[in-house]
N, C-alpha and C positions, 0 to 999 in steps of 0.2 A: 690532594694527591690524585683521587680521580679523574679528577681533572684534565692533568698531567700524559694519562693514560693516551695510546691509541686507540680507537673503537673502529672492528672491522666488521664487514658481515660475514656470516659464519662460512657462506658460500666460495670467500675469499681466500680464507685460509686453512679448509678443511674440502675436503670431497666430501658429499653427501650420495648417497645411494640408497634405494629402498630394495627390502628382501626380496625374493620370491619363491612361492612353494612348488614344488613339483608334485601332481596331482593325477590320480588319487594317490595321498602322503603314504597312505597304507602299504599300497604296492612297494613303496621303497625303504620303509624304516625294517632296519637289521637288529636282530640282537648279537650280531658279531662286535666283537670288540675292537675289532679293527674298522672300522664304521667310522662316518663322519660325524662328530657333535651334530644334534640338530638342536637347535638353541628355541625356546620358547620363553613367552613371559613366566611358566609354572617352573622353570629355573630360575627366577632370579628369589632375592630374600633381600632382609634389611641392611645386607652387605652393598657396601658400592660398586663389589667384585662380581660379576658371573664366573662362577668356577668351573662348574659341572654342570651335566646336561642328565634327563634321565631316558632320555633316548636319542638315537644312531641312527641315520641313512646310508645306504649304499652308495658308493662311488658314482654311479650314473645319477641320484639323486644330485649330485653337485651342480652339475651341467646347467641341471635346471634351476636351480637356488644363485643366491649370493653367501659368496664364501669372504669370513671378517678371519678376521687375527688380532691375536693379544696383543693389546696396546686400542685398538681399535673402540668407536662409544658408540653405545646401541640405544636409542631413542624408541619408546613406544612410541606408537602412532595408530593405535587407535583403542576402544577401553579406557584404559587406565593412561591414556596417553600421555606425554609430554615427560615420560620419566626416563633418564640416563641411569645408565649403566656400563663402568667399564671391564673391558674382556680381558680376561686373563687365561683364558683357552683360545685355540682356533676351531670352525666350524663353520655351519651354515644357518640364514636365517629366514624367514618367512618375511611375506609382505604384510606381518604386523609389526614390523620392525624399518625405523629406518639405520642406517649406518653411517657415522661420521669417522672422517678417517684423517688426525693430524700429519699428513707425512713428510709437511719440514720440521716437525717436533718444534713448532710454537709455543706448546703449551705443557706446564707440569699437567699431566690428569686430573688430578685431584683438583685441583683450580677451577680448573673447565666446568669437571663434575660438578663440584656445589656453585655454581655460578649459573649453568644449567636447572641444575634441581630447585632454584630459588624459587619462590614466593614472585616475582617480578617477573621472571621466567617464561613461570607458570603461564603466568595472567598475558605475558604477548602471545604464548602458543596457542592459549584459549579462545584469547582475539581472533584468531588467525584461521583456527580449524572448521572443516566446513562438517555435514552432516547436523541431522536433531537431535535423538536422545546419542547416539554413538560420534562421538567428536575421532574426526580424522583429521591427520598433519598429511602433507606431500611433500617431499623434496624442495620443492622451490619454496614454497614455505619456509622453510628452515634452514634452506641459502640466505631469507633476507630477514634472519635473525640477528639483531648487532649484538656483539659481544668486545668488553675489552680486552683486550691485547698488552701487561702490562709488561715490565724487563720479566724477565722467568726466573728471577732469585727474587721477585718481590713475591710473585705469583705463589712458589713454594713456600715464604714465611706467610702468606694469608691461609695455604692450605696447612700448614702446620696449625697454625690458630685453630680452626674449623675441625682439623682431628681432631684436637685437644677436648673442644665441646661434644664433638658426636660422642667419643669415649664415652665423655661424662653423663651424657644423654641414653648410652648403650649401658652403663651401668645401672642405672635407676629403673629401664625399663625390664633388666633384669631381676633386682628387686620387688618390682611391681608381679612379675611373673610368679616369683616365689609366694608371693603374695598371694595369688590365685592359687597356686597350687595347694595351699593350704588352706585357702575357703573349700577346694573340692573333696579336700581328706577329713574336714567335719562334716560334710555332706555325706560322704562313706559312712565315718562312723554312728553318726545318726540313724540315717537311716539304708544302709545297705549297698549294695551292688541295685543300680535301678533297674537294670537290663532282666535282670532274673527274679529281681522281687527278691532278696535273701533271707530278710527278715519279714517275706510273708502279711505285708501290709495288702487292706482292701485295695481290690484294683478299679477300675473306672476306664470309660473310652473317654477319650478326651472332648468330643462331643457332649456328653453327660450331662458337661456342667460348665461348658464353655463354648463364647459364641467364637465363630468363627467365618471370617470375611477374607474378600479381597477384593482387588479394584478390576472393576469389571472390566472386560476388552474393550466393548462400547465409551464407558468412560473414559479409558487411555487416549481418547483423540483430544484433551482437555487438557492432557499433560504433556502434549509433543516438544511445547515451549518453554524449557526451565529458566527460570532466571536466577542473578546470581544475589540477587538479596530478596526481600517482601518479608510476608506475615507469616506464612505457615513454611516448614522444612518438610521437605518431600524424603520419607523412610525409603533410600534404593538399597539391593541385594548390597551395594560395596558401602555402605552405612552400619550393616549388620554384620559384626565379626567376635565369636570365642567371646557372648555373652555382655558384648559393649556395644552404643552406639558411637561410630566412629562418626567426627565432626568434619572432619576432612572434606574438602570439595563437594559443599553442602548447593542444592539447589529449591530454591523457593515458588510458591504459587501465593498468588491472594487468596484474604480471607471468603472473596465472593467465591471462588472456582470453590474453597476448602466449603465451604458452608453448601454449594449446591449438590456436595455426594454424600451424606452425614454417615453412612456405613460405612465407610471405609476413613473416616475419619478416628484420629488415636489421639486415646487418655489415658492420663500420667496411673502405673499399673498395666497397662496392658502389654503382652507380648507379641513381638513379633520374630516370624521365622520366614525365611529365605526357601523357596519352593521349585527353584529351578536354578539353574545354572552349578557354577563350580562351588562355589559355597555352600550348596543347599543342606537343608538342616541346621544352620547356623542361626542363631538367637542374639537377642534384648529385649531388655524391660526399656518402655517408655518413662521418660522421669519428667520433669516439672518446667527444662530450661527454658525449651521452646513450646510451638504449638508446631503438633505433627500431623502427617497424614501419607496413608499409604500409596506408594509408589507402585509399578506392576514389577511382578515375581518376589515381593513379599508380604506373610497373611499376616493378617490380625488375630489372635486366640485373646478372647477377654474372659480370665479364669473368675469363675462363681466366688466373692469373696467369702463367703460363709465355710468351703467346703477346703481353699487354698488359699497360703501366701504366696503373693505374685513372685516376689526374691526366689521361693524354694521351687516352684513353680517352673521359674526359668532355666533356674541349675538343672535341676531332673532332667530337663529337656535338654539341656548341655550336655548331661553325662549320656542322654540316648542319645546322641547325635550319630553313631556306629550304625546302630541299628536303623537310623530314621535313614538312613544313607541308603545300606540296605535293603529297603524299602521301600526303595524312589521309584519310580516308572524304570521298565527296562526298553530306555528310547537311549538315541545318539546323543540325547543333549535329556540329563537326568532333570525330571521334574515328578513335585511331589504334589495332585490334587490336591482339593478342601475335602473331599470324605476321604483320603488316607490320612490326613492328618487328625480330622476329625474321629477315626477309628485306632486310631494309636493308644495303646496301652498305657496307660500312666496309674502311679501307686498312692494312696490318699493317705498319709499319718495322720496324727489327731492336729490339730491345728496349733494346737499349743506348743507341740514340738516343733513345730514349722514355724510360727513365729519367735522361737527361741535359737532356729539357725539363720533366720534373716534378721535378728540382735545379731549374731554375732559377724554377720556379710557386713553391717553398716558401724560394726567399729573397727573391722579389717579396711574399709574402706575410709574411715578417720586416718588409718597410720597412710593410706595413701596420699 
C-alpha cells in the first residue's frame, strides 16, 4: 500500500516558517488577559495538543514574533528538537520554534503528527541539523523533508489506529505513575517529611560521606562529538528525570575517551543529579545496563555504602528536590555548584530500615 502512496516534500504541501522573539521578551510579556499566548516548549506535555500557554505578550510583541493558529504544527527546532505539536490555540512563537502550516487541508493532523514524531522521522531531522552539543533544524531543512501524502480517509483510519495505541500507552504510563506515587508514600511513612527531618533522624552534609564529581569544563572539549551508538552512554541533564534514567536519544563515546577521565566515570549505585538548567535537582540511580559516564551539568554523588542505600539515597533526594531548587544559584539560568550540593542537608536512618524500603522499591518495580 505504501507504495501506492504519493511522497511530497513537506515544503510542497505545507508553509514552513520559523518564530521569532521580540527582545528583550521581558519588556513585552503582560499579565493581562487579554495578551497574546506566547507559546514556549515549557507549554507543551505528552499531549499532541498545545492548549495553553503560561504566559502573554503585548500587542506590539506580535509585530515582532510569528503569530500560528489552531490547526497550525509546531516543530521544535532546537533542544529537544524534531518534536511536533499541534495548536489548538492561536498565539505567537519564538525562534525555537518552527511552524508548518497545511493550508489546502492535505492532511488529517493526527496522520502528519505521528508520521512526524516517528522514529524514521526523527533519525532524517538528526541527519539534517546542524550545530554540536545543541542540534538545530532551519526551514529549508524541513521543506526537503519527504512525507507521504496518502487519500485522507486512509490517513484518518491509520491515525485512528495510533490513537487507539497511544491510549493504551497513556494508560500504563499512568499506572506506572500511581506506582511511584506509592513508593514515595512508604518513603513518608518510613521515614518522615525529609525537608524538616520529622522524625528527628541524625543529620549529615552530604559531603560527609559522599564523593562528589563532575566533568570538568577542560574535559568537556572531549565530549563536543556525541555519537549515536559505541561503548559507553553519556548521563546528559535530559537523561535525568523524576528519579529515572530516560533511554531516549542516548548519545555514546568510547571506551578510550570513558577510560582517560576515571572521575567522572559512573558505577552501577551511584547517583546522579542535574545542577543547572530547567531540571536542576532532578535525579537517578545508575543501574547495570549499560557503562555510563558523566555528561556536563550533571554530578556524580557516590553515597558511603556503610552509612546509605543508594535506592533510599536517591528518593530523599527526590523528595528534596523543592528545597534543592530553592537553593540553586540566584542567576538567570539556575545552577547548583559541588559545594552546595555537597553542603545539603540529608537525614541518616539506621541502614536496616533503608534497605527494607529499597525491598520494597524493587518489588514495586517487579509489578512494573
Amino acid at each position: 500500500m505504501e507504495k501506492l502512496w504519493k511522497y511530497k516534500k513537506i515544503g510542497e504541501v505545507c508553509i514552513v516558517e520559523r518564530g521569532a522573539s521580540p527582545r528583550p521578551i521581558d519588556k513585552y510579556i503582560t499579565d493581562n488577559e487579554s495578551g497574546i499566548n506566547w507559546i514556549k516548549i515549557g507549554d507543551t506535555s505528552d499531549s499532541i495538543y498545545i492548549t495553553e500557554t503560561a504566559q502573554k505578550i503585548i500587542v506590539e510583541g506580535m509585530k515582532k514574533s510569528r503569530y500560528v493558529k489552531p490547526g497550525d504544527f509546531l516543530l521544535s527546532n532546537s533542544m529537544s528538537f524534531g518534536r511536533p505539536y499541534i495548536l489548538k490555540i492561536d498565539g505567537c512563537i519564538h525562534d525555537g520554534w518552527l511552524v508548518l502550516r497545511d493550508e489546502n487541508a492535505l492532511f488529517d493532523k493526527r496522520f502528519l503528527y505521528y508520521y512526524l514524531s516517528s522514529k524514521t522521522t526523527y533519525k532524517k531531522l538528526k541527519s539534517m541539523a546542524v550545530g554540536g552539543v545543541v542540534n538545530n533544524l532551519n526551514s529549508e531543512m524541513v521543506r526537503n523533508v519527504i512525507v507521504p501524502v496518502p487519500d485522507k480517509e486512509e490517513q484518518s483510519e491509520i491515525a485512528d489506529l495510533f490513537d487507539k495505541i497511544k491510549k493504551i500507552l497513556d494508560d500504563r504510563k499512568q499506572e506506572l505513575e500511581q506506582l511511584d506515587t506509592l513508593v514515595k508514600s512508604r518513603f513518608v511513612e518510613l521515614f518522615g517529611d525529609p525537608v524538616i527531618n520529622s522524625m528527628g533522624w541524625k543529620k549529615a552534609l552530604i559531603g560527609d560521606d559522599c564523593f562528589v564529581t563532575k566533568l570538568a569544563g577542560f574535559e568537556y572539549t572531549q565530549y563536543i562529538n556525541y555519537e549515536d551508538s559505541g561503548d559507553v552512554v553519556m548521563v546528559k541533564a535530559q537523561n535525568v528525570k523524576n528519579g529515572k534514567l530516560n533511554r531516549k536519544e542516548l548519545s555514546f563515546i568510547s571506551n578510550e575517551v570513558s577510560d582517560s577521565l576515571p572521575r567522572s566515570q559512573l558505577a552501577p549505585g551511584d547517583v546522579v543529579m542535574t545542577y543547572v538548567g530547567a531540571n536542576i535537582g532532578d535525579v537517578a540511580i545508575i543501574d547495570n545496563e549499560y557503562k555510563y559516564h558523566l555528561a556536563p551539568n550533571v554530578a556524580k554523588i557516590r553515597p558511603d555504602s556503610e552509612r546509605y542505600n543508594s535506592i533510599y539515597f536517591m528518593y530523599m533526594l527526590m523528595l528534596l528536590n523543592a528545597y534543592i531548587v530553592k537553593n540553586s544559584a540566584d542567576t538567570a539560568k539556575a545552577a547548583l555548584g559541588m559545594e552546595r550540593i555537597r553542603k545539603l542537608n540529608v537525614f541518616v536512618p539506621p541502614i536496616e530500615l533503608q534497605n527494607q524500603f529499597a525491598d520494597f522499591v524493587a518489588s514495586v518495580d517487579k509489578s512494573k
